[in-house]
Chimera marker file (.cmm) of the C-alpha trace (Angstrom):
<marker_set name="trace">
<marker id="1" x="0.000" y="0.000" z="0.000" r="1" g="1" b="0" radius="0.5"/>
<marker id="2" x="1.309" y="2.995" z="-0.875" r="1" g="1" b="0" radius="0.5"/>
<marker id="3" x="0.430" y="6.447" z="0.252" r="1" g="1" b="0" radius="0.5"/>
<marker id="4" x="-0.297" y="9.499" z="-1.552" r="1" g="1" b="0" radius="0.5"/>
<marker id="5" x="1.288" y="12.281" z="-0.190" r="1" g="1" b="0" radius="0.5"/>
<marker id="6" x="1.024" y="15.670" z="-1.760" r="1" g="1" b="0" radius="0.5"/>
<marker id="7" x="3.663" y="17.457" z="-0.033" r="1" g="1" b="0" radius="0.5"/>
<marker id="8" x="6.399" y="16.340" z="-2.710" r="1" g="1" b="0" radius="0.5"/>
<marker id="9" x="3.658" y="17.236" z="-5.461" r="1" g="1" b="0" radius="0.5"/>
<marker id="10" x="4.524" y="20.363" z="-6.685" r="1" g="1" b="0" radius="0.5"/>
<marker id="11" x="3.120" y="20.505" z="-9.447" r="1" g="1" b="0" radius="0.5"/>
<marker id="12" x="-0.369" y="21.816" z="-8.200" r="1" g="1" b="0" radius="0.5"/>
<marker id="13" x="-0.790" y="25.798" z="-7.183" r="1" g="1" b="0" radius="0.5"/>
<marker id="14" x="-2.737" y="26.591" z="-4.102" r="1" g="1" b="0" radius="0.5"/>
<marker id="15" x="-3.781" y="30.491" z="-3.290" r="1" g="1" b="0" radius="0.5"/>
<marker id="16" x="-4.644" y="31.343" z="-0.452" r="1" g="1" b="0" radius="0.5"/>
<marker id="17" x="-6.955" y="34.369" z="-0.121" r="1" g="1" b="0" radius="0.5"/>
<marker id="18" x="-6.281" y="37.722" z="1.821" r="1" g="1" b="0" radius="0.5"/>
<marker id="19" x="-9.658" y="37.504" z="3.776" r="1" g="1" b="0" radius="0.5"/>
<marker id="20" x="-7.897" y="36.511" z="6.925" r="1" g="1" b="0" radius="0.5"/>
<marker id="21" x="-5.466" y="39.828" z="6.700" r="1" g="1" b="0" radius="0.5"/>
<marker id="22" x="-7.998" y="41.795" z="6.833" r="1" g="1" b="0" radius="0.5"/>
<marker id="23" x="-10.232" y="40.156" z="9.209" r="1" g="1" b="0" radius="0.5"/>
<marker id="24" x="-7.267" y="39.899" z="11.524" r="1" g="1" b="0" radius="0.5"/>
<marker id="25" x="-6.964" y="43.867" z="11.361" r="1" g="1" b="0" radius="0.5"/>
<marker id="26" x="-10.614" y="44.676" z="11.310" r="1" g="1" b="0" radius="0.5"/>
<marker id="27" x="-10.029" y="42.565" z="14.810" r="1" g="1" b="0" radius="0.5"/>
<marker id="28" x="-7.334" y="44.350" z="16.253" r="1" g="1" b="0" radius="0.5"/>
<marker id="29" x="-9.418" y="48.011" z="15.366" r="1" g="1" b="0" radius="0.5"/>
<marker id="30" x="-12.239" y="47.097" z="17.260" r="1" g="1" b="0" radius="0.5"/>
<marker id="31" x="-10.256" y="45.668" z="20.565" r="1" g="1" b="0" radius="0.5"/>
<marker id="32" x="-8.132" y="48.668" z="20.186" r="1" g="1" b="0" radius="0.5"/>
<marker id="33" x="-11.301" y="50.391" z="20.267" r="1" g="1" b="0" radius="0.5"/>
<marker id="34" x="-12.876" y="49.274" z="23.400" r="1" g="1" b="0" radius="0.5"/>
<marker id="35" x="-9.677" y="49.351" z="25.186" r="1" g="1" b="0" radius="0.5"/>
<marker id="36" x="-9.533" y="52.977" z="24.475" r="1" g="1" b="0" radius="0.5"/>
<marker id="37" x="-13.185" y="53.596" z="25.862" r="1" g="1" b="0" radius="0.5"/>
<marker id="38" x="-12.741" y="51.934" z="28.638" r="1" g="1" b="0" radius="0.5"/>
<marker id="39" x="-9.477" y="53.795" z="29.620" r="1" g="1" b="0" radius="0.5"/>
<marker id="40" x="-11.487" y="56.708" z="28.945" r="1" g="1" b="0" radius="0.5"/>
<marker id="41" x="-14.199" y="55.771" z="31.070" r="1" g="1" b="0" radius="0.5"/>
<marker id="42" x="-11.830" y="54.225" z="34.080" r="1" g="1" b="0" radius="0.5"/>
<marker id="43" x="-9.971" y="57.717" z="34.732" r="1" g="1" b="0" radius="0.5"/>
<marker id="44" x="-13.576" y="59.390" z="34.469" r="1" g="1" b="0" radius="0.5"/>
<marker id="45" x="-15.139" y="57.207" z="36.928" r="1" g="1" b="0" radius="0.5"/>
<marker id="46" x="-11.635" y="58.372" z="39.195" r="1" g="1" b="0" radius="0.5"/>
<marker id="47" x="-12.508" y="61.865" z="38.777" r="1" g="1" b="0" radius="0.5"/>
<marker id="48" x="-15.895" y="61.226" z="39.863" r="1" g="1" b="0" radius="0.5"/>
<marker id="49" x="-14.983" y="59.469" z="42.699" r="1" g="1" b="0" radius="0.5"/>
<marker id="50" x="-12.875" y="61.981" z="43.716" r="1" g="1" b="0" radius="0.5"/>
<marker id="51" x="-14.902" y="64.735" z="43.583" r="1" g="1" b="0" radius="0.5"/>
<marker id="52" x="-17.865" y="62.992" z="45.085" r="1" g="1" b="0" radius="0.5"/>
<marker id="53" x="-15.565" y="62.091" z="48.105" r="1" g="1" b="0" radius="0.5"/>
<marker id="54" x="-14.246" y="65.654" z="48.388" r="1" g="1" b="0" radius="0.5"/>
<marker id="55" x="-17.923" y="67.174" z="48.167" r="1" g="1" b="0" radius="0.5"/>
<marker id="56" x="-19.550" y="64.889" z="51.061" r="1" g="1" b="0" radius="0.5"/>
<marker id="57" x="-16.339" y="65.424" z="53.516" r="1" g="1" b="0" radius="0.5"/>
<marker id="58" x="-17.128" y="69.593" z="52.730" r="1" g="1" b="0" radius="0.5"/>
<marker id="59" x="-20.856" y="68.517" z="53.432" r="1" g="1" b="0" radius="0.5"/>
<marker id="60" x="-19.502" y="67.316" z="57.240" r="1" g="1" b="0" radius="0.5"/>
<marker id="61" x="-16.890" y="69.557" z="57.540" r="1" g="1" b="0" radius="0.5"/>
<marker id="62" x="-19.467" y="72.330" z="57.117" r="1" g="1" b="0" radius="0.5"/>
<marker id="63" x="-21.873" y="70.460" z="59.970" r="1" g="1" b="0" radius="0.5"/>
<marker id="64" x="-18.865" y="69.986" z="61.983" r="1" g="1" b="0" radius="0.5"/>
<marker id="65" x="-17.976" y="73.887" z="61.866" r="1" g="1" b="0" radius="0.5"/>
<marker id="66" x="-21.979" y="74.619" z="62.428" r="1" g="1" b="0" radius="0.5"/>
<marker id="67" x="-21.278" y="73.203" z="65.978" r="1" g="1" b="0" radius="0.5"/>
<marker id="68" x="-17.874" y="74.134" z="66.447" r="1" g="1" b="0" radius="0.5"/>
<marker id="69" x="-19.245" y="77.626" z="66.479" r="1" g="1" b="0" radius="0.5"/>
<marker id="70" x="-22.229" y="77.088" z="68.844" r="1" g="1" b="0" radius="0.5"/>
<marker id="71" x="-19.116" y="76.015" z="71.035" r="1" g="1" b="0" radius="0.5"/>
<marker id="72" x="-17.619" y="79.250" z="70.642" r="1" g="1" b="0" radius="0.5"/>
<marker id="73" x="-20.520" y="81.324" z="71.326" r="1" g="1" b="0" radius="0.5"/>
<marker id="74" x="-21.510" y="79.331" z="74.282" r="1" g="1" b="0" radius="0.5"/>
<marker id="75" x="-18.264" y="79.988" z="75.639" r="1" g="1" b="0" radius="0.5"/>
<marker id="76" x="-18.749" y="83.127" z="75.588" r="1" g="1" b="0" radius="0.5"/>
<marker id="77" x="-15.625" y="84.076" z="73.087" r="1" g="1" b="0" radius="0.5"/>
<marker id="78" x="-15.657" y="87.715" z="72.401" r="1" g="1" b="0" radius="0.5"/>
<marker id="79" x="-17.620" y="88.965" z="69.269" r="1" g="1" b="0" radius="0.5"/>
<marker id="80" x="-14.800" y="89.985" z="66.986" r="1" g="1" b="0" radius="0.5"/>
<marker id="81" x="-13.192" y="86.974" z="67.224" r="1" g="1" b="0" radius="0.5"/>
<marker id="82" x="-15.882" y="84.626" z="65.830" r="1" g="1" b="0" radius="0.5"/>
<marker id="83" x="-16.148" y="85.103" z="62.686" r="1" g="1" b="0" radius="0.5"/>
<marker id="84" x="-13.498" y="82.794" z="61.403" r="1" g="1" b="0" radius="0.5"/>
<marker id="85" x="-11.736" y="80.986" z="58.237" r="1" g="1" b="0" radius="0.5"/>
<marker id="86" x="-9.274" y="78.216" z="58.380" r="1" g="1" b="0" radius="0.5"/>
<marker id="87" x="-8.192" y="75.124" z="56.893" r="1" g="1" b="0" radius="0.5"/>
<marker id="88" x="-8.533" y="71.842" z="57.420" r="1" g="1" b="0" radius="0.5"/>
<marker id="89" x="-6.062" y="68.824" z="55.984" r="1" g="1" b="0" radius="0.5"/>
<marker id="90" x="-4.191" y="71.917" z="54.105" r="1" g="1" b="0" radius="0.5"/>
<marker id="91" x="-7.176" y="70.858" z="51.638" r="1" g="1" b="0" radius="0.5"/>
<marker id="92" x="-10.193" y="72.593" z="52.658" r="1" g="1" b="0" radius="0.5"/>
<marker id="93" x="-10.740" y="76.197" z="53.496" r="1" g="1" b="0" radius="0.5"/>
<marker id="94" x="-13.477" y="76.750" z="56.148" r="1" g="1" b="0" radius="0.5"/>
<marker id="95" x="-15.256" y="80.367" z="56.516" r="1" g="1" b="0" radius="0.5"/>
<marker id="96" x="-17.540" y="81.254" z="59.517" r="1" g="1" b="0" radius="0.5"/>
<marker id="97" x="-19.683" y="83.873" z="59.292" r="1" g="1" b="0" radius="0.5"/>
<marker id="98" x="-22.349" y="85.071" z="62.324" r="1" g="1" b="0" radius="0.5"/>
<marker id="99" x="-25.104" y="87.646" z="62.797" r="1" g="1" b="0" radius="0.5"/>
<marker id="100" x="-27.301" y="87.925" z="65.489" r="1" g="1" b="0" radius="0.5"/>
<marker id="101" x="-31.063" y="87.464" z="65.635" r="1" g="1" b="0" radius="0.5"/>
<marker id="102" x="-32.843" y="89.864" z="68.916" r="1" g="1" b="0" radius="0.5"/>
<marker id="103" x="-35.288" y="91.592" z="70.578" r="1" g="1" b="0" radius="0.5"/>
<marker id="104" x="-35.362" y="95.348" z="70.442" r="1" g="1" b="0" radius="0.5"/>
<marker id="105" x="-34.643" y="95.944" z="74.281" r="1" g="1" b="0" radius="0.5"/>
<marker id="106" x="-31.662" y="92.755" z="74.540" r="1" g="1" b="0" radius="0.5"/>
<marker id="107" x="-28.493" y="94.670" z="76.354" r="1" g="1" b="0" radius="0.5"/>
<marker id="108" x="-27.317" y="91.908" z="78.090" r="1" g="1" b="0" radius="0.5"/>
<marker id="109" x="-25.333" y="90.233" z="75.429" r="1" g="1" b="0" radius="0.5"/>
<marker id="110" x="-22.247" y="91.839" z="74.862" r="1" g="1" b="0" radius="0.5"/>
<marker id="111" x="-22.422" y="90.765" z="70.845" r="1" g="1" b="0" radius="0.5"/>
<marker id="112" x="-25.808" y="92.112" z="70.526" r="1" g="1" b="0" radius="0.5"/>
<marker id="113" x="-25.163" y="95.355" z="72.625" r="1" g="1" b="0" radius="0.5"/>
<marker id="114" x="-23.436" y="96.786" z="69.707" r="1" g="1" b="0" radius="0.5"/>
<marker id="115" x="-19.933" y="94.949" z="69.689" r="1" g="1" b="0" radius="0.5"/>
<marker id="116" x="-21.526" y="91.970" z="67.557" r="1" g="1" b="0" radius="0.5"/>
<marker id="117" x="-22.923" y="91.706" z="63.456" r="1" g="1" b="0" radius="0.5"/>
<marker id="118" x="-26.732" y="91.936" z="64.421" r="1" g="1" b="0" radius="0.5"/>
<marker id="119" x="-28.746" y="90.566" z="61.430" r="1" g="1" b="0" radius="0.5"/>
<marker id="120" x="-32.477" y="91.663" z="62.700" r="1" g="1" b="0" radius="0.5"/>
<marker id="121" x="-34.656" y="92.437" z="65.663" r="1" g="1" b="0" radius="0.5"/>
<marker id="122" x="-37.754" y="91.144" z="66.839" r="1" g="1" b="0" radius="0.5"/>
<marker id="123" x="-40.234" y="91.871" z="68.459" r="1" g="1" b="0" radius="0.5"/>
<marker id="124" x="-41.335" y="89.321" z="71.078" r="1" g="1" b="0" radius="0.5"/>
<marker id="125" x="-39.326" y="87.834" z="73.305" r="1" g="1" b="0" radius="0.5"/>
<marker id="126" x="-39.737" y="84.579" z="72.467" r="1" g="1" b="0" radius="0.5"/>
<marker id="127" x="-38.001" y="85.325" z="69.206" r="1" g="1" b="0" radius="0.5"/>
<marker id="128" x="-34.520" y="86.333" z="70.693" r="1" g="1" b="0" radius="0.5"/>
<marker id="129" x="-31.269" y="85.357" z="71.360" r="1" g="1" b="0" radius="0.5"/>
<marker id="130" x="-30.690" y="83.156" z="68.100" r="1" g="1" b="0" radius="0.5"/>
<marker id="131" x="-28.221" y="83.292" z="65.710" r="1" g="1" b="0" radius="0.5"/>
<marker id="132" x="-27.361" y="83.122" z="61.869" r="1" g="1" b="0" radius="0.5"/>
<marker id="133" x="-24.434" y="81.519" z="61.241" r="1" g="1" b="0" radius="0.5"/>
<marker id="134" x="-22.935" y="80.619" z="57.525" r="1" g="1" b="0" radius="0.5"/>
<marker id="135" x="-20.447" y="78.211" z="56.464" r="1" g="1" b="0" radius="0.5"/>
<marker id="136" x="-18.727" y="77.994" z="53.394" r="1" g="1" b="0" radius="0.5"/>
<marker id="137" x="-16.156" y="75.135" z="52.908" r="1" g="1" b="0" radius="0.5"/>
<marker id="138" x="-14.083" y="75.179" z="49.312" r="1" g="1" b="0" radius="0.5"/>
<marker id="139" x="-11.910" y="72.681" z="47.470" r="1" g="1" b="0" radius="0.5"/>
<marker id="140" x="-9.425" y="75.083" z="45.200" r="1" g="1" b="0" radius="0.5"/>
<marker id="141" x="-6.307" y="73.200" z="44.863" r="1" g="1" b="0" radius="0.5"/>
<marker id="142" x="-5.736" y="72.362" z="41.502" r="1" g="1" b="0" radius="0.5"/>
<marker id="143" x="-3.579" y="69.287" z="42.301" r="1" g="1" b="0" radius="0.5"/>
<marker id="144" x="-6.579" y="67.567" z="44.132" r="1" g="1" b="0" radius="0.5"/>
<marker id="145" x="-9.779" y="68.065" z="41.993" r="1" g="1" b="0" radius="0.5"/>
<marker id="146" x="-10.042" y="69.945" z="38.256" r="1" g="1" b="0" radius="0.5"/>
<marker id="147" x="-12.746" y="72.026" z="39.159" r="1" g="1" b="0" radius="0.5"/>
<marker id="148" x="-13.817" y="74.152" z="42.333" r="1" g="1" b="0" radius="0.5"/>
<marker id="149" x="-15.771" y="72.496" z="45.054" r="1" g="1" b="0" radius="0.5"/>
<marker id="150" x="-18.170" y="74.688" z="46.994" r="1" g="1" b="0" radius="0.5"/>
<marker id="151" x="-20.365" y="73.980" z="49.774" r="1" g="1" b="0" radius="0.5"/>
<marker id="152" x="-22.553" y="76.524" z="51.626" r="1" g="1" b="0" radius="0.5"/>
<marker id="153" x="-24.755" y="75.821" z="54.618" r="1" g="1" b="0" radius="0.5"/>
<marker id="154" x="-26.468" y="78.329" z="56.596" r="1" g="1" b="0" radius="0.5"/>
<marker id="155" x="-28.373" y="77.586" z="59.770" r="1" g="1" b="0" radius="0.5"/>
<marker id="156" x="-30.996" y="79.745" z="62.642" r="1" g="1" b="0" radius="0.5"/>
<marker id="157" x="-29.647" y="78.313" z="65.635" r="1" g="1" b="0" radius="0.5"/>
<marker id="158" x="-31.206" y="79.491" z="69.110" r="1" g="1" b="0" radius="0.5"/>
<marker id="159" x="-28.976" y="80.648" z="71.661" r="1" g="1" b="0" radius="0.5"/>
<link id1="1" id2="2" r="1" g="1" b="0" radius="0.2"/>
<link id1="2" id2="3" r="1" g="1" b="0" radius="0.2"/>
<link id1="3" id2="4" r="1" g="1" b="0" radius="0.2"/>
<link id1="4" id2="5" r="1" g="1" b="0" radius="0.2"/>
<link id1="5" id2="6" r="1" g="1" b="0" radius="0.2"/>
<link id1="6" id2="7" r="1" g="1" b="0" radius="0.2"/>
<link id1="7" id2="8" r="1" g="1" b="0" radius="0.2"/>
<link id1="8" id2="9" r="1" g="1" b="0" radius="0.2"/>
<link id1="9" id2="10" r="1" g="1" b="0" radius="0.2"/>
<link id1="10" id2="11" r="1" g="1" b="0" radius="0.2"/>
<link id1="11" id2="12" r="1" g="1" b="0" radius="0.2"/>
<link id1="12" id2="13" r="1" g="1" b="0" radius="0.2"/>
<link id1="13" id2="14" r="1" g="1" b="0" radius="0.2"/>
<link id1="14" id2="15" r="1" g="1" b="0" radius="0.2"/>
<link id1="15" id2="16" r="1" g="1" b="0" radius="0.2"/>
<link id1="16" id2="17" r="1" g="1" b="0" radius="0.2"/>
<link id1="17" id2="18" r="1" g="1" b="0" radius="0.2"/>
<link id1="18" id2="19" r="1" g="1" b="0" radius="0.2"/>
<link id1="19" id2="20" r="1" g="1" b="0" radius="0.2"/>
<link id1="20" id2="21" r="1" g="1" b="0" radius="0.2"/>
<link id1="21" id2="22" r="1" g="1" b="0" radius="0.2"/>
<link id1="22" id2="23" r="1" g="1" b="0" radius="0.2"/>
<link id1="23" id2="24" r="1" g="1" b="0" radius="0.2"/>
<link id1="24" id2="25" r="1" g="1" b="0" radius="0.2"/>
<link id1="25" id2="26" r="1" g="1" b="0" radius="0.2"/>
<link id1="26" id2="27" r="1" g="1" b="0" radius="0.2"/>
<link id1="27" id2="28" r="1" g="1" b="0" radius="0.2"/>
<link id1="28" id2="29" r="1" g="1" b="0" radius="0.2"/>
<link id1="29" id2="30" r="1" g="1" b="0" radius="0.2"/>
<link id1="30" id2="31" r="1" g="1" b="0" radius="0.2"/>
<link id1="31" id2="32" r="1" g="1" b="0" radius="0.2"/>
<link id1="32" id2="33" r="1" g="1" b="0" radius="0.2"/>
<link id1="33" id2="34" r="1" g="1" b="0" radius="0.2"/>
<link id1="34" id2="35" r="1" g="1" b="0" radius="0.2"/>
<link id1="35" id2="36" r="1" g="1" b="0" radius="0.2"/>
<link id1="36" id2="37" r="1" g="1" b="0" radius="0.2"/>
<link id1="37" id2="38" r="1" g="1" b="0" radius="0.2"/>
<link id1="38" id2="39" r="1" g="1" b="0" radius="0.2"/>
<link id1="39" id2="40" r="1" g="1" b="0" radius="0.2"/>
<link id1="40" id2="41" r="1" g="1" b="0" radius="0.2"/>
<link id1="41" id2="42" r="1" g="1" b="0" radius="0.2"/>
<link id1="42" id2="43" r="1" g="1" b="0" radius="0.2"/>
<link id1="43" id2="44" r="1" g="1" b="0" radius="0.2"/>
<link id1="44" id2="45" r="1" g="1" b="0" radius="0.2"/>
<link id1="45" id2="46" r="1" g="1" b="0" radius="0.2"/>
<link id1="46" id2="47" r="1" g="1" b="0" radius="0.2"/>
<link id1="47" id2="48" r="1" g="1" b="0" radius="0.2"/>
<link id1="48" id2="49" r="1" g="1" b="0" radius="0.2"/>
<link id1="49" id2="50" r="1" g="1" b="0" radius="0.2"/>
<link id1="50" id2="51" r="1" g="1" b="0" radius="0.2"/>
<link id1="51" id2="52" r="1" g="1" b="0" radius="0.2"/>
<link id1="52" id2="53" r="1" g="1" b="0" radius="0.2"/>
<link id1="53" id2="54" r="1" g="1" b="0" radius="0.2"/>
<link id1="54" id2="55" r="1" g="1" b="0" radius="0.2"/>
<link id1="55" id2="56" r="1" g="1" b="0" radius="0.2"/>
<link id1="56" id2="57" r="1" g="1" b="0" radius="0.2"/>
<link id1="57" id2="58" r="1" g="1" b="0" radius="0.2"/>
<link id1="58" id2="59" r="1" g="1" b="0" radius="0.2"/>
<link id1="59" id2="60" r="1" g="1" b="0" radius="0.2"/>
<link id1="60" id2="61" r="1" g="1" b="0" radius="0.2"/>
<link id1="61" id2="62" r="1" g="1" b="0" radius="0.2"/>
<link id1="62" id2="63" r="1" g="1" b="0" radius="0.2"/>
<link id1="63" id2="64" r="1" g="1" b="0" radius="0.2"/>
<link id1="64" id2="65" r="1" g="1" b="0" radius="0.2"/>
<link id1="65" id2="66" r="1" g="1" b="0" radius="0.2"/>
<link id1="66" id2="67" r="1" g="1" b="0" radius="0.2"/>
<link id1="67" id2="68" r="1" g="1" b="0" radius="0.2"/>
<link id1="68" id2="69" r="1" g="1" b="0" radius="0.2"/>
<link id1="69" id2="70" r="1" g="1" b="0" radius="0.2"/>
<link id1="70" id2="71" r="1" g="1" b="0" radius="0.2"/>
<link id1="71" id2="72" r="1" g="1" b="0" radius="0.2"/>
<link id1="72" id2="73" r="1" g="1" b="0" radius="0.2"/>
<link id1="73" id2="74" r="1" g="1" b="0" radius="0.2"/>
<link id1="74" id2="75" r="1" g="1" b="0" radius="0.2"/>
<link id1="75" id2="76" r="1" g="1" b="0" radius="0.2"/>
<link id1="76" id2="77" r="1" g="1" b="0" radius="0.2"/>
<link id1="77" id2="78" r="1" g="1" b="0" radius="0.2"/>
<link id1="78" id2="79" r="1" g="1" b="0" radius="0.2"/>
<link id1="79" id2="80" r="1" g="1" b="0" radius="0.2"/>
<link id1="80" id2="81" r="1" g="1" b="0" radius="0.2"/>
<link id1="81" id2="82" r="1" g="1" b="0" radius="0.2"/>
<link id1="82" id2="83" r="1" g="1" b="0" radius="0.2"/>
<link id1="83" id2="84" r="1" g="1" b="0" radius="0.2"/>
<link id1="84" id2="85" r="1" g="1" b="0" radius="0.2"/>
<link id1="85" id2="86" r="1" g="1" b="0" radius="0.2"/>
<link id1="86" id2="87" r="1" g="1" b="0" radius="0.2"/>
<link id1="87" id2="88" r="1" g="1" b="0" radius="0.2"/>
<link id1="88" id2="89" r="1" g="1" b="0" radius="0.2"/>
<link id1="89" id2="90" r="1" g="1" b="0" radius="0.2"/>
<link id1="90" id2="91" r="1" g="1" b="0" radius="0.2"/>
<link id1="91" id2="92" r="1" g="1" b="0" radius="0.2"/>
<link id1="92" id2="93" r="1" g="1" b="0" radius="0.2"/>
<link id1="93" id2="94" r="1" g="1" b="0" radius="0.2"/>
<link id1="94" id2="95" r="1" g="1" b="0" radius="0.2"/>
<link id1="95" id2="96" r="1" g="1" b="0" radius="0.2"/>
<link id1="96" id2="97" r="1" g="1" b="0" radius="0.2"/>
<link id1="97" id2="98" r="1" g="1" b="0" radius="0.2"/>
<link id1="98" id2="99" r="1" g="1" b="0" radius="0.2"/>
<link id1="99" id2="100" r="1" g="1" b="0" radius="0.2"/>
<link id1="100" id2="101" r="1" g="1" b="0" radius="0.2"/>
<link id1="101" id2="102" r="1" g="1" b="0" radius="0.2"/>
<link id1="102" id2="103" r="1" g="1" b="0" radius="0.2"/>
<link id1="103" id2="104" r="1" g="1" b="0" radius="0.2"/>
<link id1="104" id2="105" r="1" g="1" b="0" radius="0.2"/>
<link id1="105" id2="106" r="1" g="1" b="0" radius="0.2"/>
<link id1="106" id2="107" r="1" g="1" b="0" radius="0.2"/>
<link id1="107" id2="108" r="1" g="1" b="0" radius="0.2"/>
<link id1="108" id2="109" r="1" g="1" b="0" radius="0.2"/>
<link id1="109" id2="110" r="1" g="1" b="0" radius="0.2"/>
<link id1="110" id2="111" r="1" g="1" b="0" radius="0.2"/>
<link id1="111" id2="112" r="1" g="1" b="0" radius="0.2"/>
<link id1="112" id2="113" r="1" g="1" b="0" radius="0.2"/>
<link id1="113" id2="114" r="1" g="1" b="0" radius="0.2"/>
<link id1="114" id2="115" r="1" g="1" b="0" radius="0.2"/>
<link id1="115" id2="116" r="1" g="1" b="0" radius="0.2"/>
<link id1="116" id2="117" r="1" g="1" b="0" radius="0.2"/>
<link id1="117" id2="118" r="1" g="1" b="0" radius="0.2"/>
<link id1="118" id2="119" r="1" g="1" b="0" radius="0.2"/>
<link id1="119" id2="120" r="1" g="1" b="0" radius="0.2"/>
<link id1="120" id2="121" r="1" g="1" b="0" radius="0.2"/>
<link id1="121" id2="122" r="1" g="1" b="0" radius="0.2"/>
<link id1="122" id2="123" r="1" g="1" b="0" radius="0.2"/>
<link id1="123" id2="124" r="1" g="1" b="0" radius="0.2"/>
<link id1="124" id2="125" r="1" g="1" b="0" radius="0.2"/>
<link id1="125" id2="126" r="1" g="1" b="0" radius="0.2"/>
<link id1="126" id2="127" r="1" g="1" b="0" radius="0.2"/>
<link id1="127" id2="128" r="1" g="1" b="0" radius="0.2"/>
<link id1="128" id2="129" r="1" g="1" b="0" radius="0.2"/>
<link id1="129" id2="130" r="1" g="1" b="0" radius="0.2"/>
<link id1="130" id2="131" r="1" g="1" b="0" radius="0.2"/>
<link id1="131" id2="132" r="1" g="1" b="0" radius="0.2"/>
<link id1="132" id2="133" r="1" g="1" b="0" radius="0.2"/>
<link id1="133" id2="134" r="1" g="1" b="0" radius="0.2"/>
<link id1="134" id2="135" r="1" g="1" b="0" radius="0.2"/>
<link id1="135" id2="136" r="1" g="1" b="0" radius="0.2"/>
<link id1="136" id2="137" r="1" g="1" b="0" radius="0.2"/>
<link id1="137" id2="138" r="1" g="1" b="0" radius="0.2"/>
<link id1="138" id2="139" r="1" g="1" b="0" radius="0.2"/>
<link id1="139" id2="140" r="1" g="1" b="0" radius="0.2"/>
<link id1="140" id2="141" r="1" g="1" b="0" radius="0.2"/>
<link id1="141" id2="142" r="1" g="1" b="0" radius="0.2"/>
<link id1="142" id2="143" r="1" g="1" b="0" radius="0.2"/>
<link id1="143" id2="144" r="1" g="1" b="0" radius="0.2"/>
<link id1="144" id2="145" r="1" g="1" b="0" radius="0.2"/>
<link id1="145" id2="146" r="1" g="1" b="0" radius="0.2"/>
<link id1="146" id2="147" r="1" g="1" b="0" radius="0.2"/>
<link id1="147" id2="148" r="1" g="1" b="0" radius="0.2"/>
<link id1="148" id2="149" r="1" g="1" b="0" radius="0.2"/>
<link id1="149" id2="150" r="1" g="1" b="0" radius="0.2"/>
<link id1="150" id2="151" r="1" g="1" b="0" radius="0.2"/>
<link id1="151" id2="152" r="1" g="1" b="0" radius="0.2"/>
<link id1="152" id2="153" r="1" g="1" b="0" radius="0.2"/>
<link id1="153" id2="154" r="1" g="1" b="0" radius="0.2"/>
<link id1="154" id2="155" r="1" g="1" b="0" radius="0.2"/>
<link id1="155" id2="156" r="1" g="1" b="0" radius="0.2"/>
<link id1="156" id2="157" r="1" g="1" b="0" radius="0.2"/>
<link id1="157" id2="158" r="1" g="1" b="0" radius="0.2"/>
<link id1="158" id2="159" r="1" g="1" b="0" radius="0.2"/>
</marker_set>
């Protein structure tokens, strides 16, 4: 028995066709492709992240500083020394701003005898002695987040 090889048959031309080229590119395009978006997307989502992280910590910092500065004016710290900015983590600046809610006849207070930002008076005594206090906490640094973050809170607080 004898077998029939064409490998030492050369006398027969085989071509091949140039389908497989070009599929084998149009391949590589389209994985190239979704690589691309999806290294797009990843650094995007990383940004977000960031920024969402940066905005809720300013969202308690400012809740923090709300109470921080009850503090203060419960202990009685003199009027020109509580409205306040300063930073926290060298990353976030923190203003504090107060003005005084009272009644028309209130002279005990040192702040609201004159010394202190009054905002309004009232008339009825069950309407004094509160304040309005604003806080403002800000992202700027360019190396932490591409844009500005700015939170604002203001808050009536009775004294």
């Amino acid at each position: 028995m004898q077998r029939k090889n064409n490998i030492l048959n050369h006398s027969k031309h085989t071509y091949r066709s140039g389908i497989a080229m070009i599929m084998a590119i149009a391949v590589i395009v389209v994985i190239g492709t979704i690589m691309a978006l999806s290294l797009s997307l990843t650094t995007l989502t990383t940004k977000k992240t960031t920024d969402i992280y940066l905005y809720e910590q300013s969202i308690l910092l400012a809740k923090s500083a709300t109470e921080y500065q009850l503090l203060r004016i419960a202990q009685n710290v003199p009027c020109s020394d509580l409205d306040i900015t300063f930073t926290q983590d060298a990353i976030y600046t923190i203003n504090i701003t107060t003005l005084y809610i009272y009644e028309n006849t209130n002279t005990v207070d040192p702040c609201i005898a004159g010394t202190g930002t009054a905002y309004t008076t009232v008339t009825t005594p069950q309407q004094d002695g509160s304040a309005l206090i604003d806080v403002s906490v800000s992202v700027t640094d360019p190396s932490i987040t591409s844009e500005p973050i700015r939170y604002f809170r203001r808050t009536i607080q009775k004294l």
